[in-house]
Structure formats: C-alpha cells, structure tokens
N, C-alpha and C positions, 0 to 999 in steps of 0.2 A: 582583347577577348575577355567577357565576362567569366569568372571562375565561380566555383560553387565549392564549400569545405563539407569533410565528410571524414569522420572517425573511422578507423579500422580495427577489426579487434588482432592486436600486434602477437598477446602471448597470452596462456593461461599463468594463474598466479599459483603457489603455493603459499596456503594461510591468507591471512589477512592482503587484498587486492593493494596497490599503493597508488594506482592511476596509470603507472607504466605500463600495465598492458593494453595502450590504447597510444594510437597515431594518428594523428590530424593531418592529414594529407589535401592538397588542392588538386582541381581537376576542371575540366568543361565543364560549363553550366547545361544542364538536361535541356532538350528542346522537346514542346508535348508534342505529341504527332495524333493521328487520328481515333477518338476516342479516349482522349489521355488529356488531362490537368496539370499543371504547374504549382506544386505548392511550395510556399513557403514558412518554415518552422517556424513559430512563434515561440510554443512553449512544449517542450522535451520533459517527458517524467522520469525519475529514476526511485526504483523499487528493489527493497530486498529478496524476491524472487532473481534478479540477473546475476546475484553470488552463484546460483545453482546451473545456471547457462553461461557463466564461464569456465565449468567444469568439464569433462568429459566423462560420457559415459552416462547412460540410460537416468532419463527423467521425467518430470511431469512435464515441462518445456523443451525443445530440443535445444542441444547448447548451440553459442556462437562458434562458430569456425576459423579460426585461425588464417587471416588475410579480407575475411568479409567484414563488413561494416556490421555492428550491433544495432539490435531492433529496441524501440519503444514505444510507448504511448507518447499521445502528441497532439497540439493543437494546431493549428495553421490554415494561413489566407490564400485563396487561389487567387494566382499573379495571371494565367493565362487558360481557357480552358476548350474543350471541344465535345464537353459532353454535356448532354443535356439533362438539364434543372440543375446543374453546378457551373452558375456564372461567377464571373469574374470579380473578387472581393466577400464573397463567402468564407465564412470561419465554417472549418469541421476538425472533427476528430480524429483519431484512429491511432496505427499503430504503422511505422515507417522505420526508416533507416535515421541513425544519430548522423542527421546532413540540415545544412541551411534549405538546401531545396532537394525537392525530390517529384518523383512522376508518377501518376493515380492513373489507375482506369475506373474509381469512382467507385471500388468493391470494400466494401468493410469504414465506408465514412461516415461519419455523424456531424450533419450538417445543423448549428448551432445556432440558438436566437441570441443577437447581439444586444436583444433587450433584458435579459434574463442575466442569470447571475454570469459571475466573470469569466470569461472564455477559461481561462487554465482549470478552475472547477471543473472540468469534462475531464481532468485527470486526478481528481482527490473524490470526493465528498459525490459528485456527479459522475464520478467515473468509477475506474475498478478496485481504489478501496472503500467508495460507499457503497458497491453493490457487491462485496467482500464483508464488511461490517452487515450489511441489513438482511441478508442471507445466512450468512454465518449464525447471527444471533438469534432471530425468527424461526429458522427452519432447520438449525442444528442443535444451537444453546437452548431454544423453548424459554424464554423467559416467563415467569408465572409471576403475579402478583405476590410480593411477603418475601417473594425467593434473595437470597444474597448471591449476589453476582460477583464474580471474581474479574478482572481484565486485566491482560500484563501489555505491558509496552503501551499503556490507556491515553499518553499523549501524542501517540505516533498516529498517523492515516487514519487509520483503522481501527484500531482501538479507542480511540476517544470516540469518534460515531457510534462504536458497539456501544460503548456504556451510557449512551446518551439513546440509544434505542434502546435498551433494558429497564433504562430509568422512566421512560417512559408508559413501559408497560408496568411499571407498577414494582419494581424490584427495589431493595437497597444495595447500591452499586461501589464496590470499591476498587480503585485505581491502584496499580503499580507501575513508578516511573522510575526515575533515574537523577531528576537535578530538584534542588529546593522551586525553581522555579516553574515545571512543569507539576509539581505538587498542588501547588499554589491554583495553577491552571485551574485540575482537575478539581479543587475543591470550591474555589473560588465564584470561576467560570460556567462551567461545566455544571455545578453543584452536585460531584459527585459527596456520598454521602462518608468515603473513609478516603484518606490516599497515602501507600507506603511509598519509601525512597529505598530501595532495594540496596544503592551504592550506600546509605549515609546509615544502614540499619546494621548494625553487631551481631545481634541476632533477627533474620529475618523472618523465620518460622515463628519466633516470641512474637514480633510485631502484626505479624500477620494473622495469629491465634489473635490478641486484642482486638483486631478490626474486625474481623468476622466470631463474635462471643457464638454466636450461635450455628455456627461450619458454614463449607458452601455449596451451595447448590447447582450452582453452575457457573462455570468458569471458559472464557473467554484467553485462549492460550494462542499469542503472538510469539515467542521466545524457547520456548523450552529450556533444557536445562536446569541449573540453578533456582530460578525462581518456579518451573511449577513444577521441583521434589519441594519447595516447601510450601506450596498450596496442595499437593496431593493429599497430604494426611488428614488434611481439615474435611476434604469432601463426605456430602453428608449422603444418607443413604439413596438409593433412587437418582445420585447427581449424573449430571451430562455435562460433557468437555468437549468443548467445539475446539476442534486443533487447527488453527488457521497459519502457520509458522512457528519455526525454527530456529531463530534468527541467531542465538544462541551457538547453533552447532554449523552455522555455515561455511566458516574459516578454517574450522576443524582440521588438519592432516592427515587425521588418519579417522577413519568411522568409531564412533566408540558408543558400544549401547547405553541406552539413557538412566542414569543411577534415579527410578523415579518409581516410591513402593506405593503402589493404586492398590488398593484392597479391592481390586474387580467383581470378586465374587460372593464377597462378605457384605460389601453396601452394594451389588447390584450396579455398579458403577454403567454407563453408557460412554465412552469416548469413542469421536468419530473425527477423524481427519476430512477435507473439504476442499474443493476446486469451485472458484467462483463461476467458470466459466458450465458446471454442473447446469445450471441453472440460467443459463442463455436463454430457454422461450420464454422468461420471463424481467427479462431484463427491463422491458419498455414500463412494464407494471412498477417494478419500483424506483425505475428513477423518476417515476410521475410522482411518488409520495416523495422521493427525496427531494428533489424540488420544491413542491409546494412547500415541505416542513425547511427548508433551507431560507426562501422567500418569506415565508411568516414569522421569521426568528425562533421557531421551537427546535430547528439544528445548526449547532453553531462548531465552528471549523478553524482551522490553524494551518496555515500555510509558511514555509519554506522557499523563499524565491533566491535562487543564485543569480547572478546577471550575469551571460555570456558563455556564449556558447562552446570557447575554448578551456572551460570550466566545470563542463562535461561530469569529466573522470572524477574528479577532486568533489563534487556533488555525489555520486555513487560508494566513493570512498566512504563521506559521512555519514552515511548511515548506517554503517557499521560500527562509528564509533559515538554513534547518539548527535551528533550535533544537529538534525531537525529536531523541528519541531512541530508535530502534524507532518504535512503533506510536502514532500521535498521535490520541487520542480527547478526547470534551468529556463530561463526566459532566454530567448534568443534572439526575440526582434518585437517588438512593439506593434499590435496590430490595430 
C-alpha cells in the first residue's frame, strides 16, 4: 500500500520551539475523488508568523490545534486530477497541510508558469513576502525620494525586497542584520547605501546615529524590541513606521510591554501595524511588477533551501535563531 507522510502539530512549546512539537506520522496515500486533485509537495515555506499559531489564544492567524496537521504555503505538481483547467503535471501554489501529498478541490491555487522564474519563488519574492515587502513599503512606509529608510532584519524575506523597493524609489536605504556576511549582502549586493550588525555592535544606538547623520524618516520594522528602541529616537519629524513583525518578542513567556520611547506627538510620528493579506484585491497588480522587476534583474532575492521533507521542524526552528538567509523554504521533491 502506498503511504503518504504528514506532520502533526504534537504540543505547544514554552519559549523558544525545539522541533519537538511536531510528529511525523505515516498514513494512506489520499485518493482524489470527484472534483478533487492530487497534489504533490514540492516546496513547503516556513515563516515567522507560525511562532504565533503555535500559541493559544486569540490572534491575527488562528492557531494550530493540537493532534492537526500544521498549514503552509506551498508549491506542488498535480499527480492526478478531476478538475477542470488543472491537468495533470501542473505546478500551483497555495497554502496545504505539512504532508507529501495532499487533496485540492482547486479553491485558493496559483497555477504557475514553468517558464518563468523558479517555482519555490511563489513562496518568497513572488509569494507572501514580496507582496508583504511591496505593500508594506508603498502603501504604509511611503517611501519619498531624499527620505532615509530604515529596515531591520534587511537580509531576511522581506526585508531585503523592502529596501530594494525603497531604493528604488529614490531613498538612501540602510540595512540591519545580524552576521558579517549578510552585511556584506546588503551592502554589496543589494547596494544598500549603510549596513549595521546589530549582534557585532557595542553600542547599537551610537552605530545607528552614524548611518543615518541626518535621522529617519521611515522605517521598515521586522523585529521589534531591542533594535527599533534604538532606531526610535532617530525618527525624524512627520516619520512613518511600517510595523510588519515582531520577531523579537515571539518566544517571549510571559507578554512584556515594548521598552520603545516614540516621541508620537512631538515629531507627529505615524506608526501603523499591517496584514498583508489587507490588501488581497490587489495582489495580481503587484505580483505583475514583481515579476517583471525579478525577470529584468532590478530585484534580486536570497533563498534558503533545506532538502527534505523530515526536516520540516529544524527549518522552522532557524528562523528564530537567524540561520536563513532571505527566504527559508524545505524542498520536498523535485518538480
């Protein structure tokens, strides 16, 4: 009998996840029945939003449930189908259970051109954190020409596209990482125009005063905590703080208000927290430009690939303790 493997979410964690709240269990392989697809995972994304869904208790996500399989985004080939205009060897997208195979009625999929950039892109750059980054930045941060851009976590998903779309509209853009080699990235690569190392810096607020001489105007907040109380002080009058993550306080134990002194009403500050999914009727609009600027080389991306799919948990873990780089995904099977 053919089997098919499928994660369970085992237990909630206290602090930092270890992998152990997850069980790999075997089971029958699904059969599609009428109006129903066969797919198979190719490539599984894990993102620092699922720290807040293996929580309990009221969120922007609802959590995972204890004995159910955890959901992702996802890429995957249809192995068998019965619906129609989704034949058999089609890549799409979407969002499934952490399983090698799973069953579609064809609601919520993004059928993919195999000639176009590379299928797992439908989960970074083409997927929910490029239209996380192009949203965020555009229609929360308002990048202006001359402005100084702030971005933390700038070589993670999401943050390196925001500062690469800020830079484009004409800002000077400075990055906050974590390793000399994602500096390098951001400066290099990227050509961002500053980049601090938040872990290798003594004092952080001193370094971050030098890269932005003249304050900032907007800032592009992945992290909280720590690094934006020492970007708060710098913002300049009239600034805007796209709050896009937490990442920071995810692990947390216990809730603890954020030690972070915003002069709100002295510089007129604007800070606005953000839900990509806000911004759904417009989703087709910009993954049309992010593609094209992805295909012409004016956005350029950093992926994370773990190989296998037993691998799962130990992918989800690192990202909590920095080891991607860009866009963290689990390939599963080769399409």
């Amino acid at each position: 009998m053919a089997l098919n493997r499928r994660y369970v979410f085992a237990q909630r964690p206290h602090g930092m996840p270890t992998g152990e709240e997850f069980e790999l269990v075997e089971e029958a392989m699904p059969s599609p029945g009428r109006n129903q697809a066969l797919i198979r995972s190719c490539y599984l994304s894990v993102d620092p939003y699922m720290r807040g869904r293996m929580r309990e208790g009221p969120s922007y996500a609802p959590p995972w449930q204890v004995g159910e399989s955890p959901t992702a985004g996802a890429v995957g080939r249809v192995e068998a189908s019965d619906i129609v205009g989704l034949p058999v060897g089609s890549l799409v997208a979407g969002t499934w259970d952490w399983a090698e195979y799973v069953l579609s009625d064809g609601h919520g999929l993004r059928r993919l051109d195999p000639s176009g950039a590379p299928p797992q892109a439908a989960l970074g750059v083409l997927g929910m954190p490029g239209l996380t980054a192009y949203f965020g930045t555009f229609d929360v941060a308002r990048p202006r020409a001359g402005d100084t851009f702030v971005v933390s976590a700038a070589a993670g998903a999401v943050g390196s596209l925001a500062g690469q779309l800020a830079k484009q509209a004409g800002c000077r853009v400075v990055g906050i990482a974590g390793t000399k080699e994602k500096i390098d990235f951001l400066r290099e690569e990227l050509a961002f125009d500053a980049a601090v190392d938040y872990r290798a810096e003594g004092d952080l607020k001193g370094a971050l005063r030098d890269a932005c001489p003249t304050g900032v105007d907007a800032y592009f907040d992945n992290v909280g905590g720590a690094v934006t109380a020492a970007v708060a002080p710098l913002m300049n009058t009239h600034g805007r703080v796209a709050v896009c993550g937490q990442i920071a306080t995810y692990n947390q134990t216990r809730r603890e208000p954020p030690d972070v002194a915003w002069d709100l009403v002295g510089r007129r500050l604007r800070i606005e927290g953000f839900l990509v999914s806000d911004f759904q009727p417009r989703f087709a609009e910009a993954l049309a430009r992010l593609e094209h600027w992805v295909l012409s080389g004016r956005l350029r991306y950093r992926e994370t690939i773990v190989e296998g799919f037993e691998r799962m948990p130990e992918a989800l873990v690192g990202l909590f303790k920095g080891s991607n780089f860009g866009k963290q995904v689990v390939k599963v099977y080769a399409p």
